[in-house]
C-alpha positions, 0 to 999 in steps of 0.5 A: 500500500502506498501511504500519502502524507499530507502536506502543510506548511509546519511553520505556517501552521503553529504560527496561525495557531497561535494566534488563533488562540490568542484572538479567540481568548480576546473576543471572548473576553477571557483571562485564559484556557484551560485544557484537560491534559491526558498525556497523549499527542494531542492534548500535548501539542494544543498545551504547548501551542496555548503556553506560546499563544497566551504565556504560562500563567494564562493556561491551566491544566487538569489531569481527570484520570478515572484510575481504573480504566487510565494507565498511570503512565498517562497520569504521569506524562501529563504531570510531567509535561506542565510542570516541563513548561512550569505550570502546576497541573490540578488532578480531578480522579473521577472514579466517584463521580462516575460511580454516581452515575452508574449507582442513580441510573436504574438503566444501567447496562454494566455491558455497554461499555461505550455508553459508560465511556461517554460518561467519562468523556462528559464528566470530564467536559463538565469538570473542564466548563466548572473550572472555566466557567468560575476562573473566566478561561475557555475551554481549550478542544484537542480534537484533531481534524482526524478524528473530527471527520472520522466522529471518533469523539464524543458529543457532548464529551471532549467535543464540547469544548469553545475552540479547536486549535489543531482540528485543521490538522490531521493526526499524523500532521499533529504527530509531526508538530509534536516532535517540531515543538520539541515534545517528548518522544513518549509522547509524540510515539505514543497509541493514541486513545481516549481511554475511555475503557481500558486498554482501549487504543484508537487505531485497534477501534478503527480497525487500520493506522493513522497513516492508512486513515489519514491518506485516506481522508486526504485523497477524499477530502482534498483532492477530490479523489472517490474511492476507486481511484484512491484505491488506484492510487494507494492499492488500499482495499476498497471496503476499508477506503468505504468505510473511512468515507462512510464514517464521514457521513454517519457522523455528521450529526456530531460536528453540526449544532442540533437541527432546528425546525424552520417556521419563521422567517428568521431562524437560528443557525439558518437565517442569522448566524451572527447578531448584527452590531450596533453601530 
């Protein structure tokens, strides 16, 4: 198989980054960020492009393992990375507040695990706006454009966040910023995963790499390519090129706000979009 990388301009990219974030910050009127750490490559690079947007002193970082299904490894690099960059990181186990879930729901399945995970990812968002919400920061995503079009997030969870630094950048795109910025190698070479069961790893989920993926998505996305001819020009078998596309489209509903039904002439999110200012 012929695996495509797909181009950027790496300087470019952290520079329009960062001042991103940094006008993002400025509209909203806030005094910061705040950015739930896992110690993974994304979460890593969007801390380390923050900190060069917005100084140390204006971004914070929680660390919310929940002990039984996060590796202590995890729980380590991430500590380790703030205090690298002189931040002080606050750690939040949300072992008991899951539990509260899982104790008041008289529907719990102890089978699903999926449904169980995404109440992690949302105890975690919910964790993320407390702390935001009481320090006038914002909630700093690390969704990559990977995942984003793969729907490999949770709705309401890690993707409920106010802004996306890096969700313009593909996963290995962000892998390749991770080791420009200068991040550990344990970090820049480590599986991704959400770790919201244990052992869980993104591309075991997926079913194929980051690299397979993202050539894919690229060759669809970017160059306009359909699936017969990305599998021409890759050799990558078709039913996985269908299912990478058919992903894009299944999980649309997650990257859009909830549809609303139009009964007027001016409706929200159709006809007005922006309030318009006064002058």
């Amino acid at each position: 198989m012929k695996i495509i990388k797909p181009p950027i301009n790496y300087d470019y990219a952290r520079d329009r980054i960062i001042r991103f974030i940094r006008d993002k910050v400025g509209e909203a009127g806030a005094k910061g960020v705040v950015i739930g750490l896992s110690g993974g490559i994304d979460s890593s690079v969007t801390f380390a492009l923050a900190l060069e947007a917005l100084g140390r002193d204006n971004v914070h970082a929680l660390v919310l393992p929940d002990t039984r299904v996060t590796p202590m490894e995890d729980v380590d690099d991430a500590v380790s990375l703030a205090r690298k960059y002189g931040v002080e990181p606050t750690r939040v186990d949300i072992d008991r507040i899951v539990d509260a879930y899982v104790e008041n729901m008289p529907f719990y399945d102890p089978d699903d695990r999926v449904s169980l995970g995404n109440v992690r990812a949302r105890v975690r968002m919910t964790i993320l706006y407390y702390y935001a919400n009481t320090n006038n920061l914002l909630v700093c995503g690390t969704g990559d454009k990977s995942e984003i079009y793969l729907g490999y997030f949770t709705k309401y969870g890690d993707g409920g966040v106010d802004l996306l630094p890096i969700g313009d950048l593909y996963k290995t795109q962000v892998r390749e910023l991770g080791r420009i910025l200068g991040l550990p190698d344990k970090i820049v070479n480590k599986p991704s995963s959400p770790r919201l069961w244990r052992d869980q790893t993104a591309e075991n989920e997926l079913g194929t790499t980051y690299e397979i993926i993202d050539t894919i998505l690229f060759l669809y996305l970017n160059q306009k390519m359909d699936a017969e001819q990305i599998h021409g020009e890759t050799g990558i078998p078709r039913e996985l090129i269908n299912s990478v596309i058919e992903r894009i489209y299944r999980f649309e509903h997650k990257r859009n706000t909830p549809p609303i039904a139009k009964l007027s002439v001016v409706t929200v999110g159709l006809d007005w979009k922006m309030p318009h200012k006064k002058d």
